[in-house]
N, C-alpha and C positions, 0 to 999 in steps of 0.2 A: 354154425353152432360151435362152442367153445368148449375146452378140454376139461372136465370136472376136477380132473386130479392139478389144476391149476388152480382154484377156487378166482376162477375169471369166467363172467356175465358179459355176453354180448349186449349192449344195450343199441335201439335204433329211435331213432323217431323222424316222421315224415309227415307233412301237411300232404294230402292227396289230392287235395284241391275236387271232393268227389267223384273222382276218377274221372277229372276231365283234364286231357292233356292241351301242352300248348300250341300243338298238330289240330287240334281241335275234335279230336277224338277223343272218346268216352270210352274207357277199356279196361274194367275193373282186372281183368286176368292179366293185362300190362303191368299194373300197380301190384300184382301177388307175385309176377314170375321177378321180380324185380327184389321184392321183400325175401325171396325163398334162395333168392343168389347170396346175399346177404348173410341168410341162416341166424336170424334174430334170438336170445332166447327171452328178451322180454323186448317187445315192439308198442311202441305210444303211436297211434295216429290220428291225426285232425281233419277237419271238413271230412268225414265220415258220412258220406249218403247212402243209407240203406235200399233206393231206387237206384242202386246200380246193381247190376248182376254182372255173372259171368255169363259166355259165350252162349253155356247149357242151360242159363237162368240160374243160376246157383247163390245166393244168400250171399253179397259183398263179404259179411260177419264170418258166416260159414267158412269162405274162403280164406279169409286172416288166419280162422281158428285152427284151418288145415294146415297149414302153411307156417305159423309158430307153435302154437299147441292151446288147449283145452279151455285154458284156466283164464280167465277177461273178466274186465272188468269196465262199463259203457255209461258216459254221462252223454245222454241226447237232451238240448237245450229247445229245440228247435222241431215241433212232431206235427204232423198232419195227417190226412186219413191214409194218404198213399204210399205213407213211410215217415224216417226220421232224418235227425242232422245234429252231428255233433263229435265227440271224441272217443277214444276209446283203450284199451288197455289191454297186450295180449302176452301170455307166455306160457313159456313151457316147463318152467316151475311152477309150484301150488304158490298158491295167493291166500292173507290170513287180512283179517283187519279190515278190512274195506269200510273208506267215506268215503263221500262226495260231499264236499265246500264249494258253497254258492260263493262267487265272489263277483257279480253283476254291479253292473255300476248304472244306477236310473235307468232311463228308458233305451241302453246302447243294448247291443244281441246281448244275450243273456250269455255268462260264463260258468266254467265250473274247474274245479282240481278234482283228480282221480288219486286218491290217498289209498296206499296198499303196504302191504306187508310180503315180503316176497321171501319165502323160503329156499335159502340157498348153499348148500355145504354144511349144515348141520347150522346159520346162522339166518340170522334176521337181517332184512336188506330192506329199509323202507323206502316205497317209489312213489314222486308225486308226478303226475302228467298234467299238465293244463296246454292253453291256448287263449291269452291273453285279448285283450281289444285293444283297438288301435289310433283309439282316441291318447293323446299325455297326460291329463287327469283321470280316463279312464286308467291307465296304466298305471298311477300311481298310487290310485286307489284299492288297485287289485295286487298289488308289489307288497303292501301294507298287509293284505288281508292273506297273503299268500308266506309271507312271513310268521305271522301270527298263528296260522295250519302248523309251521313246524313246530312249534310249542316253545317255552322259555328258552330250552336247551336241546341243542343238536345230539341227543346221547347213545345212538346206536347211528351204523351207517348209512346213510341217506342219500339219494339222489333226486333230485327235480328235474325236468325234462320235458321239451317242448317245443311251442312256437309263439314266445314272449310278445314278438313284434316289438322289440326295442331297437328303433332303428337306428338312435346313435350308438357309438361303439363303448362307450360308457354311461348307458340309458340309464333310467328309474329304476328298472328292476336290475338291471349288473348290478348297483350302487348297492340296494336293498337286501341281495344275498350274496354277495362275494364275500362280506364280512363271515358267515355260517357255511357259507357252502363253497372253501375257495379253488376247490379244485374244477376247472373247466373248460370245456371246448372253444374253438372261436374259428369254426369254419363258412365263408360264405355262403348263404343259401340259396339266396332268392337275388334277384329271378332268376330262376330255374338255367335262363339261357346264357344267361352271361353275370354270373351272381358276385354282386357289390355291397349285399349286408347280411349280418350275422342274427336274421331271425331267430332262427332256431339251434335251440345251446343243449346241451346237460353239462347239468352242475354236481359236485358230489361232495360230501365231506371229508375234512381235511385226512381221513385216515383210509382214505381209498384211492385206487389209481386209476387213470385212466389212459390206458395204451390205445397206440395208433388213431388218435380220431382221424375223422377222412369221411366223405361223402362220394356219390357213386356218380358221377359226370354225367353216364350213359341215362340216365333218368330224366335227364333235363326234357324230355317229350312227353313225360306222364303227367307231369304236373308243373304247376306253378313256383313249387318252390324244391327244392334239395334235398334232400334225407340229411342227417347227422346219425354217426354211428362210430362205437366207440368199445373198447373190450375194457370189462369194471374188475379191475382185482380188488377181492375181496380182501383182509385182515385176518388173523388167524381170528378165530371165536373166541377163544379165552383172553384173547388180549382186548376185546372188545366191548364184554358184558351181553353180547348181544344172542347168547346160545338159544338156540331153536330148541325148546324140549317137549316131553311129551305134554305139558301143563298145557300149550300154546292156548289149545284151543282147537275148534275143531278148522275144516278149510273151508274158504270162501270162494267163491267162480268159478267154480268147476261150470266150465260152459254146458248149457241145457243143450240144447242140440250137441425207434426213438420217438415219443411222445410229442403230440405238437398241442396240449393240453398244458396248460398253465395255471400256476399258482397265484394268486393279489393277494 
């Protein structure tokens, strides 16, 4: 967890590949003491299977929610009677705004973006989470429609964040937001064991920073692919436009139960 009086966001996001490691072990409390080392304050995570529990039987969800805090936000694509499957959005700041953008491409697994508002320092911090498909058309169809979420104009501070699946190192989707979003990560992810591409990024607008990105090595057993994780300094508010006031609105998801980031 990050220092308040810094107005710096720990940002994380991890494919968990449903808590199945590449030991071949299914270990949902593997995948939280992992997240909880970390100290996330706003965590994105993908392949999200609600059939996994902890040790005690305890709610995979439940356990994220311990583990960063409260406030989530869950696009499941993917539902059967024994559970679901999909992404999801967790933090420990209150959450305003909430969509979810279909951005499915025919008959390939259905996709989605997790669009939020994240309250943070007395400002506004918009977070998108997605997990892309892995087809080239699919990707470029979804780069298009995932562009189009952030609206005409990038005008308060923004972050996107993920697991793109653009396996060239200047894929469809770099190409499609680096122009809007050009501050960014570029650490190997995947696979897990010995990782040779840059799955999974955040991106953020040019008025924000992003110290020490870095991934957690020691993970490479939980899953298939790497975490990315990155500390977001914010902007002051008044230089922003982006001031959190009492107008906002009320809150959303309160859950029921030296930089090595670059500029293009």
């Amino acid at each position: 967890m990050t220092d308040k009086g810094l107005r710096t966001i720990r940002l994380m996001s991890w494919n968990i590949h449903g808590c199945a490691g590449s030991d071949g072990l299914r270990d949902a409390d593997r995948i939280v003491a992992l997240i909880d080392e970390i100290g996330p304050d706003v965590l994105a995570v993908q392949e999200v299977d609600t059939r996994c529990t902890g040790a005690g039987g305890e709610a995979l969800v439940a356990l994220l929610a311990d583990a960063v805090g409260e406030h989530r936000a869950e696009a499941y694509t993917l539902v059967e009677p024994d559970g679901e499957y999909g992404q999801a959005l967790f933090s420990r700041l209150p959450l305003f705004e909430h969509t979810t953008h279909d951005v499915s491409w025919r008959r390939r697994e259905p996709r989605r973006v997790i669009d939020v508002t994240v309250a943070a320092a007395g400002s506004r911090l918009r977070v998108l989470a997605t997990h892309l498909g892995l087809s080239l058309r699919e990707r470029r169809f979804q780069a298009e429609r995932l562009d189009q979420a952030l609206g005409p104009r990038v005008d308060v501070p923004t972050v996107v964040l993920g697991d793109f699946n653009d396996w060239l190192p200047y894929g469809t989707v770099y190409r499609r937001l680096i122009p809007r979003l050009p501050v960014v990560t570029d650490i190997r992810t995947f696979p897990a064991r010995l990782p040779l591409l840059t799955l999974d990024r955040i991106y953020a607008s040019s008025e924000l920073q992003l110290l020490a990105p870095r991934t957690l090595r020691h993970a490479r057993r939980a899953s298939d692919h790497l975490p990315v994780i990155a500390d977001l300094v914010l902007p002051e508010a008044r230089d922003t436009g982006a001031e959190l006031s009492a107008s906002s609105g009320p809150e959303w998801a309160t859950a029921p139960s030296p930089s090595a980031s670059h500029r293009r």
